[in-house]
C-alpha positions as CSV (number, residue, x, y, z in Angstrom):
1,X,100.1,90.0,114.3
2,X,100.4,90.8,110.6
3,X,104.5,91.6,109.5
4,X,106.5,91.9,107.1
5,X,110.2,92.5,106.0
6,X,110.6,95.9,104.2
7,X,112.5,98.9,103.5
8,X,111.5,102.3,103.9
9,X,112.8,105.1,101.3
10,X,113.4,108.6,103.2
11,X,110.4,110.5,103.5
12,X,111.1,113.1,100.3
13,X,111.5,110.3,98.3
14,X,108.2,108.8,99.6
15,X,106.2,112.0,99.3
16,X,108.6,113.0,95.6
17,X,107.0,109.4,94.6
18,X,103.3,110.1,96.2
19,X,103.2,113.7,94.0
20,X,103.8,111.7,90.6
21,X,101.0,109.4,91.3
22,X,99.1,111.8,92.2
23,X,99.7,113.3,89.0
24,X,99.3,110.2,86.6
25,X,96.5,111.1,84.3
26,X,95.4,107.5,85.6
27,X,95.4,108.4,89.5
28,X,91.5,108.5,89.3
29,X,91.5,104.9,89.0
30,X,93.8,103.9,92.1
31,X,92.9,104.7,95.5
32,X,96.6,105.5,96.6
33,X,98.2,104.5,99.5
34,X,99.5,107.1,102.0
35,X,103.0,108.4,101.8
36,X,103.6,107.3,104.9
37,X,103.4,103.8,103.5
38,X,105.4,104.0,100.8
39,X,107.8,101.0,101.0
40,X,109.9,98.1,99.8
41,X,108.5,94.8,101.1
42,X,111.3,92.3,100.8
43,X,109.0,89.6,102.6
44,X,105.4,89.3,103.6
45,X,105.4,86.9,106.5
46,X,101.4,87.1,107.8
47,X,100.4,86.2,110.7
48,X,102.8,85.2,113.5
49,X,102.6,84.5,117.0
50,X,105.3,85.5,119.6
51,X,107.0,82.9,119.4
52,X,107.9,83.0,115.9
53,X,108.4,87.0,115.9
54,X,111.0,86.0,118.4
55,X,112.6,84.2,115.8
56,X,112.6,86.4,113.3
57,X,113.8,88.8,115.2
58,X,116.9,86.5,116.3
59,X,117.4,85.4,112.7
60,X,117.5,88.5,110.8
61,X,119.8,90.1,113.7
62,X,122.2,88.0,111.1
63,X,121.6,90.6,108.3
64,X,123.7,93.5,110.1
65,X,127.3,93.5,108.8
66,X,126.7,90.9,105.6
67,X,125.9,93.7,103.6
68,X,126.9,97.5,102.7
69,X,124.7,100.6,102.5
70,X,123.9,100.9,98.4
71,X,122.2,103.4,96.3
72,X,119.1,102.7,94.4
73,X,116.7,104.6,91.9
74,X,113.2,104.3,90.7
75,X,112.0,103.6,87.3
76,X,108.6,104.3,85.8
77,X,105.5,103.0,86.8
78,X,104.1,100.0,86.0
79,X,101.1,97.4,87.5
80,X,100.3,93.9,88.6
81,X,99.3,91.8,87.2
82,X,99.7,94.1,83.9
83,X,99.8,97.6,82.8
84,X,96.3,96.0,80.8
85,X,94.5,94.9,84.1
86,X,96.1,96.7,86.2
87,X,95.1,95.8,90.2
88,X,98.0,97.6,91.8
89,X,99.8,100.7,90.8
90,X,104.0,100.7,91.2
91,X,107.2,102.3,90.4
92,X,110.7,100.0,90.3
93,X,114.2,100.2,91.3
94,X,116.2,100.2,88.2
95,X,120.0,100.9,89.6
96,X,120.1,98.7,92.6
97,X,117.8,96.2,91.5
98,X,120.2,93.2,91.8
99,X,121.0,94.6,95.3
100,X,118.0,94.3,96.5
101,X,117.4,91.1,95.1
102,X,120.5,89.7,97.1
103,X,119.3,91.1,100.6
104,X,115.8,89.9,100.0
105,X,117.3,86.6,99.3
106,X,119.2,86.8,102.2
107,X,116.3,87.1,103.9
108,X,114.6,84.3,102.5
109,X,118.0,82.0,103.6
110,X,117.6,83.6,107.4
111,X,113.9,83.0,107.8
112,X,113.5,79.7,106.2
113,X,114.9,77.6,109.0
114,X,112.5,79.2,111.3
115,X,109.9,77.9,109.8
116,X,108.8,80.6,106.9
117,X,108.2,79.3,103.4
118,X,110.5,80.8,100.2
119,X,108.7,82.5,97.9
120,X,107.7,81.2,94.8
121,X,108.0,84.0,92.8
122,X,110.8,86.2,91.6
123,X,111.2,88.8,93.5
124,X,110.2,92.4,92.0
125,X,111.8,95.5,93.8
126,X,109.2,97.8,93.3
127,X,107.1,100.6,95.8
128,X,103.6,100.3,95.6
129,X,101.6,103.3,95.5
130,X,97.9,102.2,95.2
131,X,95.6,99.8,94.3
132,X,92.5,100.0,91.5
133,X,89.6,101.1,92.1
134,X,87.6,98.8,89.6
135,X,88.3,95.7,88.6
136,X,89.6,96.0,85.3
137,X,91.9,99.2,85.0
138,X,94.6,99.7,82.3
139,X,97.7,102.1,83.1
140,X,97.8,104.0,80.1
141,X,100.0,106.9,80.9
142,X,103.2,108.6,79.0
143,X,104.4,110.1,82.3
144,X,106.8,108.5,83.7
145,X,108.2,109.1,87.7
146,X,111.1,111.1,87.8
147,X,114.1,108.9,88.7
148,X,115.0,109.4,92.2
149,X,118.1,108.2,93.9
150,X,118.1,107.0,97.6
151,X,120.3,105.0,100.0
152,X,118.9,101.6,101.1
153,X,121.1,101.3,104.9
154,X,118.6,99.4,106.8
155,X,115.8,96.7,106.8
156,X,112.9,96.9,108.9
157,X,110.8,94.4,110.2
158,X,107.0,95.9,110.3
159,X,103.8,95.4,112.3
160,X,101.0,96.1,110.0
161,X,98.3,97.6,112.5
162,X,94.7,97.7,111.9
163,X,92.6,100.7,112.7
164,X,89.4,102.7,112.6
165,X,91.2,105.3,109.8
166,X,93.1,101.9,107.7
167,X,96.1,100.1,108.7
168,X,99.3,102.0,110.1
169,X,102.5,100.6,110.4
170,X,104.8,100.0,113.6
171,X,108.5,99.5,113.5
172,X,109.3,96.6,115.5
173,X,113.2,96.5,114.7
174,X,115.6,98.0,112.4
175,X,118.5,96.1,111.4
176,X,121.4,98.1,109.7
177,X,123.2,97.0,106.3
């Protein structure tokens, strides 16, 4: 089963951040993702059997209590690999950030003895909202997200579900900060 690590805004500030994309003068190039979807990945972990979502579970039971509820806001959009070929379309955490980087690395300390790889990259808080339609899109747009303000109190760790309509995604456990 596919999973990851993430953290899921309250839903107006999902569907506050789906209505500015929607509204980007550049939305006709980026099939968005559903509001629903909307989230903080932390870590991608793929494909794991049983056995190792047993161990993830047990490992990141460690994250409750080794860190307090904090407040985060957005920034203005922006896109991978550049706002000049732009493949996905995002919004980032400005106030927070640094937050967010500790409990993702904290996550990377709690899974890597279980036999999940660090990350090679610097991690990026951002929220993806959708992914270009052509190959070679630029994000050429003066609006900018409004900054909204939300309380990160929990990580979840998410099933990513495959289906006739796209994937959904299932909450497998919750672990509060």
């Amino acid at each position: 089963m596919r999973t990851f690590v993430a953290v899921f805004p309250p839903q107006e500030v999902r569907e506050a951040l789906f209505r500015a994309a929607r509204d980007l003068q550049a939305s006709n190039d980026f099939r968005l993702i559903g509001q629903e979807k909307i989230h903080l990945t932390l870590k991608f972990l793929g494909n794991v059997t049983q056995d190792e979502l047993d161990r993830v579970t047990r490992a990141l039971k460690r994250l409750s209590g080794r860190h307090k509820p904090f407040q985060v806001s957005t920034s203005g959009f922006g896109a991978f690999p550049s706002k000049r070929r732009a493949r996905i379309l995002w919004t980032g955490i400005e106030a927070g950030a640094s937050l967010l980087r500790t409990v993702a690395e904290d996550v990377e300390d709690l899974l890597e003895p279980v036999g999940f790889e660090r990350e090679d990259r610097p991690y990026v808080p951002h929220l993806t909202l959708g992914r270009a339609k052509a190959r070679q899109t630029k994000l050429e747009d003066p609006n900018t997200p409004p900054a909204i303000r939300f309380k990160v109190s929990s990580v979840d760790l998410v099933q990513s579900v495959p289906g006739k309509r796209g994937v959904t995604y299932q909450i497998l456990a919750t672990y509060p900060l």
